[in-house]
LUMVOTI-689000 format. One record per atom (N, C-alpha, C): residue number from 1; residue in one letter; chain; atom name; x, y, z. Coordinates in Angstrom, 3 decimals, always signed. Layout:
BEGIN
(lolum NUM,A,A,CA,(X,Y,Z))
...
//
This chain:
BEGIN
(lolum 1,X,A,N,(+0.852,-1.175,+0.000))
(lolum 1,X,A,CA,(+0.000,+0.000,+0.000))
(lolum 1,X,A,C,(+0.897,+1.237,+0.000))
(lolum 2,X,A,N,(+0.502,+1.991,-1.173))
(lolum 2,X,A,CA,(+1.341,+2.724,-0.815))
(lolum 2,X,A,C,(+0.889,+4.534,-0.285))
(lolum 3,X,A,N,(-0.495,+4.951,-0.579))
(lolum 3,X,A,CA,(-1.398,+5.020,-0.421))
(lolum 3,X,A,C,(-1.652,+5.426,+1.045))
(lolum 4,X,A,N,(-2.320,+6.595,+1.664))
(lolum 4,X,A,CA,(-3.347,+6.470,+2.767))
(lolum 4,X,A,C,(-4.415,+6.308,+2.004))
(lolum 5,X,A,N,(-5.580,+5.282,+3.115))
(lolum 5,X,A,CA,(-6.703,+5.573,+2.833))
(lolum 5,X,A,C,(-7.815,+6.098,+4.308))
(lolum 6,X,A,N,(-8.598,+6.870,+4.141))
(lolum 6,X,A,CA,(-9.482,+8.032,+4.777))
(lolum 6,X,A,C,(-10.714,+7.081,+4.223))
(lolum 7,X,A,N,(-11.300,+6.604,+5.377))
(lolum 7,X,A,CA,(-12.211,+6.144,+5.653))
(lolum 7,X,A,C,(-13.287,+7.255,+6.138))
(lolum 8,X,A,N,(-14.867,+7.510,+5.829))
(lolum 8,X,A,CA,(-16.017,+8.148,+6.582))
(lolum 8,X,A,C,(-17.157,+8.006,+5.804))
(lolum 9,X,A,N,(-17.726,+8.196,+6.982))
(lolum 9,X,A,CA,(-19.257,+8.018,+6.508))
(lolum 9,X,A,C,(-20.391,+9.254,+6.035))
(lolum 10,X,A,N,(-19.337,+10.275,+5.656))
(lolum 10,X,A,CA,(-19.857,+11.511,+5.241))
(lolum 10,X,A,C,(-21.110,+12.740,+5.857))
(lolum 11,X,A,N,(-20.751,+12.380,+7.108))
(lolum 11,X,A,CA,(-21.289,+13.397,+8.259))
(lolum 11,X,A,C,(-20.603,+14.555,+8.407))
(lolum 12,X,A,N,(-20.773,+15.679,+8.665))
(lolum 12,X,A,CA,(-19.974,+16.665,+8.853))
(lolum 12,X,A,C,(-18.716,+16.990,+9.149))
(lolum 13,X,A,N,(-18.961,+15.846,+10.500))
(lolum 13,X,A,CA,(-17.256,+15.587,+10.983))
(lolum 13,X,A,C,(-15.944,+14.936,+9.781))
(lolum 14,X,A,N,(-16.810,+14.120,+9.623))
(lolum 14,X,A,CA,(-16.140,+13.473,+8.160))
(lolum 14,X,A,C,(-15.558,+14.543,+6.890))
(lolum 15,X,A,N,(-16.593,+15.365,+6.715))
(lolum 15,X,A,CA,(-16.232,+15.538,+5.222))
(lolum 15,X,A,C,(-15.566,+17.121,+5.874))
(lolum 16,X,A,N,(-15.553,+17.760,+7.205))
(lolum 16,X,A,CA,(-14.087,+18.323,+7.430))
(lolum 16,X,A,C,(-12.993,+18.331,+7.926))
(lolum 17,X,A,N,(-12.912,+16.278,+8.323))
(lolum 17,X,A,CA,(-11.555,+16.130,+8.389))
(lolum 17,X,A,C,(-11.325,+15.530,+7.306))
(lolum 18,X,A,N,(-11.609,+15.431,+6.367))
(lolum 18,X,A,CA,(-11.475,+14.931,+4.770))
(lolum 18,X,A,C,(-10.518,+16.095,+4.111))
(lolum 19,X,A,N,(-11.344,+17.259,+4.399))
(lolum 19,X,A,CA,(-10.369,+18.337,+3.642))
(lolum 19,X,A,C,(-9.480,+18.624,+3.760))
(lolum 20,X,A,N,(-9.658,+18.247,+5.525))
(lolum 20,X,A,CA,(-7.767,+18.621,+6.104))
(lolum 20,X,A,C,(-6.981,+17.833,+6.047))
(lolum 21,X,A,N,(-7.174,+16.619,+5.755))
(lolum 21,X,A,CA,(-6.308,+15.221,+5.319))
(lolum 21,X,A,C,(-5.844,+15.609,+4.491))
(lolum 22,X,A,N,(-6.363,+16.049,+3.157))
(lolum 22,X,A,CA,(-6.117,+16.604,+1.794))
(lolum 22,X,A,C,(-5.439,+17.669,+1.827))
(lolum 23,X,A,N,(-5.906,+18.931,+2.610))
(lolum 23,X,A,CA,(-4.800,+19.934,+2.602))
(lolum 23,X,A,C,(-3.408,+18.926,+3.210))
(lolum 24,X,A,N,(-3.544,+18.423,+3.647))
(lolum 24,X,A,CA,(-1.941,+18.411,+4.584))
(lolum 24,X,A,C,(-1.002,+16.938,+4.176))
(lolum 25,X,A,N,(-1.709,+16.109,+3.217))
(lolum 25,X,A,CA,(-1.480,+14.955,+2.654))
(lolum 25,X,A,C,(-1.038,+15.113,+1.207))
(lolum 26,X,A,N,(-2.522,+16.099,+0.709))
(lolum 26,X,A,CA,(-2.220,+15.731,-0.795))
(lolum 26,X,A,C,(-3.162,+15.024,-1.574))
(lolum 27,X,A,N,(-4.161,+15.342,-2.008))
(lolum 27,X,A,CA,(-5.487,+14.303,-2.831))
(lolum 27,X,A,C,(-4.425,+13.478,-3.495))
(lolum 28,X,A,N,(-3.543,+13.353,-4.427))
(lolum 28,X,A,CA,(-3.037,+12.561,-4.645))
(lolum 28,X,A,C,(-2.043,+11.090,-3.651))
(lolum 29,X,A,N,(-2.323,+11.306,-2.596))
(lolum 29,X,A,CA,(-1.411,+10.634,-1.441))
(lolum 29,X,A,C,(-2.765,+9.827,-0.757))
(lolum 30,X,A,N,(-3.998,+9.940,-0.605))
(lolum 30,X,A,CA,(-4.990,+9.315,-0.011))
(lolum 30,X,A,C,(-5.999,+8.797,-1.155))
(lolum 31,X,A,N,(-6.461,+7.694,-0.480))
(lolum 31,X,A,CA,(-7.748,+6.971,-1.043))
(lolum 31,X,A,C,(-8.806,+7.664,-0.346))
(lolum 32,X,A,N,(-9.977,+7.978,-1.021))
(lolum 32,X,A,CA,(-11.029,+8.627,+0.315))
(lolum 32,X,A,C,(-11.884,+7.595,-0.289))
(lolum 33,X,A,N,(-12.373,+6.970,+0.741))
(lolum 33,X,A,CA,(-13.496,+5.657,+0.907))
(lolum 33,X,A,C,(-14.973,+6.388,+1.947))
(lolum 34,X,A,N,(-15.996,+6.350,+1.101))
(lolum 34,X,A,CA,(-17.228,+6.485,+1.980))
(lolum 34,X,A,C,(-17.862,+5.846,+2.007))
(lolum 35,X,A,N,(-17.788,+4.961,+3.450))
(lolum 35,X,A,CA,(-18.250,+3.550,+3.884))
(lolum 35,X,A,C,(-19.442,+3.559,+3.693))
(lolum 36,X,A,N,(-20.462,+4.904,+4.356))
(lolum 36,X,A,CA,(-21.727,+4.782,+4.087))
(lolum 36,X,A,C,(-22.262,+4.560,+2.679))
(lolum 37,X,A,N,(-22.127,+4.849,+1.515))
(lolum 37,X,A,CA,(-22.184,+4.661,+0.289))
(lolum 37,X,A,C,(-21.684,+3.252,-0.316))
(lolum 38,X,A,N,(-20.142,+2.881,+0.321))
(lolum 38,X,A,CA,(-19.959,+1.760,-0.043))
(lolum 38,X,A,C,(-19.587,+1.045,+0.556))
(lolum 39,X,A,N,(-20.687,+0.583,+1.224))
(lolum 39,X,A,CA,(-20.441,-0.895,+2.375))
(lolum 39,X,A,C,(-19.999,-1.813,+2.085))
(lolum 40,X,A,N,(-19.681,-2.572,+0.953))
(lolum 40,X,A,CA,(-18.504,-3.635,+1.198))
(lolum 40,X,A,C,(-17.139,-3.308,+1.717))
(lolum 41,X,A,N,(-16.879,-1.838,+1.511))
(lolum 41,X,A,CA,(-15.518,-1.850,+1.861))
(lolum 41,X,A,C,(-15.498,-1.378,+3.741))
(lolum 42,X,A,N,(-16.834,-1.928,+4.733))
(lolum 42,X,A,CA,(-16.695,-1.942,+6.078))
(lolum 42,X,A,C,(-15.942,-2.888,+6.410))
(lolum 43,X,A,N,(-16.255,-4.263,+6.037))
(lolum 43,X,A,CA,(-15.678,-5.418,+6.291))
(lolum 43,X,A,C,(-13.565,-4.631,+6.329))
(lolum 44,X,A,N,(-13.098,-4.762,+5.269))
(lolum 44,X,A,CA,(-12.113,-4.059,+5.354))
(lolum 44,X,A,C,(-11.895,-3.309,+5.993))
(lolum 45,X,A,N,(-12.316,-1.721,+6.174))
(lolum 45,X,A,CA,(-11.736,-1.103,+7.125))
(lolum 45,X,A,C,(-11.985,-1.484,+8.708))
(lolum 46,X,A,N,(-13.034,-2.607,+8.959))
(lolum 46,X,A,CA,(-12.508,-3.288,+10.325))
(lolum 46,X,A,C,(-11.516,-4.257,+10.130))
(lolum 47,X,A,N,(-10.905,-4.549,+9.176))
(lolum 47,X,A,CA,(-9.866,-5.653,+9.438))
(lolum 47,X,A,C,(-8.512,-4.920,+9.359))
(lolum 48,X,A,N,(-8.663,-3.903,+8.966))
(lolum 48,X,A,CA,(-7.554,-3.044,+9.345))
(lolum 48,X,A,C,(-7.489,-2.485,+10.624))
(lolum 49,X,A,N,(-8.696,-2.252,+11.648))
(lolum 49,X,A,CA,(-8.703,-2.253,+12.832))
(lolum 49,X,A,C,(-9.569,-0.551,+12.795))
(lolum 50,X,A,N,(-10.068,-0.133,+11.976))
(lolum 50,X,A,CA,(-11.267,+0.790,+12.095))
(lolum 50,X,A,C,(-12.372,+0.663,+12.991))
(lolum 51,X,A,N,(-12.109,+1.433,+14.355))
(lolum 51,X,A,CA,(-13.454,+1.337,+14.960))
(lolum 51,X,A,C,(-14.165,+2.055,+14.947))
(lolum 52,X,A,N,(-14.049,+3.423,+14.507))
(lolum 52,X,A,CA,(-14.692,+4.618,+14.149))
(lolum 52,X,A,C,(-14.428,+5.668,+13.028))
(lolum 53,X,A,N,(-15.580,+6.182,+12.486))
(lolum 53,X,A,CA,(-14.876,+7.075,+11.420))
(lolum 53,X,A,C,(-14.903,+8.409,+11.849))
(lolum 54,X,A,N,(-14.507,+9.805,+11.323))
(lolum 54,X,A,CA,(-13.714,+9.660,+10.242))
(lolum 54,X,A,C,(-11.994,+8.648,+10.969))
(lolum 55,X,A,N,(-11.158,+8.161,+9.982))
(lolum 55,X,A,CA,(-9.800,+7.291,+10.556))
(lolum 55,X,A,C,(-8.943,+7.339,+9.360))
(lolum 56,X,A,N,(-7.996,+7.234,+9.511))
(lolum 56,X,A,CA,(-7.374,+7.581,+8.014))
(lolum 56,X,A,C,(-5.904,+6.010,+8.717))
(lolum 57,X,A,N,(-6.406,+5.010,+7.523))
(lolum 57,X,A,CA,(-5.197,+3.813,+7.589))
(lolum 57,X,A,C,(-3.889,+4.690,+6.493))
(lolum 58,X,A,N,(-2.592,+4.214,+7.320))
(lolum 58,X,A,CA,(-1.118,+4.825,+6.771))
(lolum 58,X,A,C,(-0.712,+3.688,+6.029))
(lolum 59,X,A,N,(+0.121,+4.371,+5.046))
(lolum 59,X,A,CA,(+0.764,+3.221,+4.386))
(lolum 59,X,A,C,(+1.273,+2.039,+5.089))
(lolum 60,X,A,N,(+1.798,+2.127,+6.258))
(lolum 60,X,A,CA,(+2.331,+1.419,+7.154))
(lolum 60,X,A,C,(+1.569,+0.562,+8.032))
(lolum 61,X,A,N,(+0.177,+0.241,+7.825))
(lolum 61,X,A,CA,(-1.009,-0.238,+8.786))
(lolum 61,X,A,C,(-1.578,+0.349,+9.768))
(lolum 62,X,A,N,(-0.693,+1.787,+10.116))
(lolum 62,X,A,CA,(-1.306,+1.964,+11.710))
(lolum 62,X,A,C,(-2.866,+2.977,+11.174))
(lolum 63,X,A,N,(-3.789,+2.952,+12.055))
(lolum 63,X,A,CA,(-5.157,+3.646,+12.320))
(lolum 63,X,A,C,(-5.401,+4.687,+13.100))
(lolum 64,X,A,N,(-5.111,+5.754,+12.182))
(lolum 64,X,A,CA,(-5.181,+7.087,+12.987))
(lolum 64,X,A,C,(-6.831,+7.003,+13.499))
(lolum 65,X,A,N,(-7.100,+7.676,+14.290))
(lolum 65,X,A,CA,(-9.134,+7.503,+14.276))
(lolum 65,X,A,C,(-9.111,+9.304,+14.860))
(lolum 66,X,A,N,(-9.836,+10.143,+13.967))
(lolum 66,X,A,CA,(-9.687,+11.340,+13.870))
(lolum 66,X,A,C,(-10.947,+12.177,+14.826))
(lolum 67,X,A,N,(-11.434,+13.208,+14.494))
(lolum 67,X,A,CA,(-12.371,+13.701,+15.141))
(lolum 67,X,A,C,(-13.417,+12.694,+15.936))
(lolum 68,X,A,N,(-14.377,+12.205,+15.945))
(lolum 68,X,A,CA,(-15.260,+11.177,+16.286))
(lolum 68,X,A,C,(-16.258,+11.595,+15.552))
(lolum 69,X,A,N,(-16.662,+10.879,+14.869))
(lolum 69,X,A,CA,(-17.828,+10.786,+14.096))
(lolum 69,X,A,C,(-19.220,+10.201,+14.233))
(lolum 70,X,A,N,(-18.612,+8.742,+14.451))
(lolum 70,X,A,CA,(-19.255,+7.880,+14.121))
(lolum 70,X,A,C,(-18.750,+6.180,+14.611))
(lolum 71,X,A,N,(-19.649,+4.893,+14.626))
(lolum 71,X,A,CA,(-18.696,+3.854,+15.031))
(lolum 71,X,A,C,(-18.793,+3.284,+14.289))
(lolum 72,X,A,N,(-18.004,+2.318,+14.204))
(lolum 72,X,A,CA,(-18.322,+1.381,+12.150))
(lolum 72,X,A,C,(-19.655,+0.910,+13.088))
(lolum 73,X,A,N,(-20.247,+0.217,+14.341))
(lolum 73,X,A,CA,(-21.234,-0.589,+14.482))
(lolum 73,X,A,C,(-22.267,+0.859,+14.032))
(lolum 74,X,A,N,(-22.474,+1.755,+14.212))
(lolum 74,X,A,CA,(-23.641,+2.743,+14.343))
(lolum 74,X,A,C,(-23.528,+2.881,+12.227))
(lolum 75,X,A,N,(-22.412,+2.852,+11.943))
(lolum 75,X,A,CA,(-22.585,+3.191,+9.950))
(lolum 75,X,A,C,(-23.515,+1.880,+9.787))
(lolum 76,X,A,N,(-22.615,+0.139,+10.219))
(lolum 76,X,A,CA,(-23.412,-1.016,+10.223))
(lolum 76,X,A,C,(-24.913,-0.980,+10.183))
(lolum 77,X,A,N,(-25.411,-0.016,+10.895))
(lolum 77,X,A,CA,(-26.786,-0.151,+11.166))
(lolum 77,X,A,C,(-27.463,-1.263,+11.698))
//
């Protein structure tokens, strides 16, 4: 991976730590994934160890988990 990817479920909190990922990353340096929209990719960001969004996974595996948003069980429904 070489890649961050920015996991959220596009709640407020989400889509303005999205921007600041981007200011300070680089749209080209992140994947932005919106779980709520595309739920197959929950399974994944819990196996990367996502317990809440917004979370941004590093190239390196570790799980930042950013403002609080949200919990993957509450996106789960």
């Amino acid at each position: 991976m070489t890649k961050s990817i920015f996991y959220h479920a596009g709640c407020p909190v989400c889509i303005s730590a999205e921007h600041d990922i981007i200011n300070l990353i680089g749209a080209d340096n992140v994947e932005l994934v919106h779980i709520g929209e595309d739920r197959k990719r929950i399974a994944e960001a819990e196996l990367a160890g996502v317990k809440s969004v917004p979370a941004l996974l590093t190239p390196n595996k570790n799980v930042l988990h950013l403002n609080f948003g949200a919990s993957i069980a509450d996106v789960k429904g």
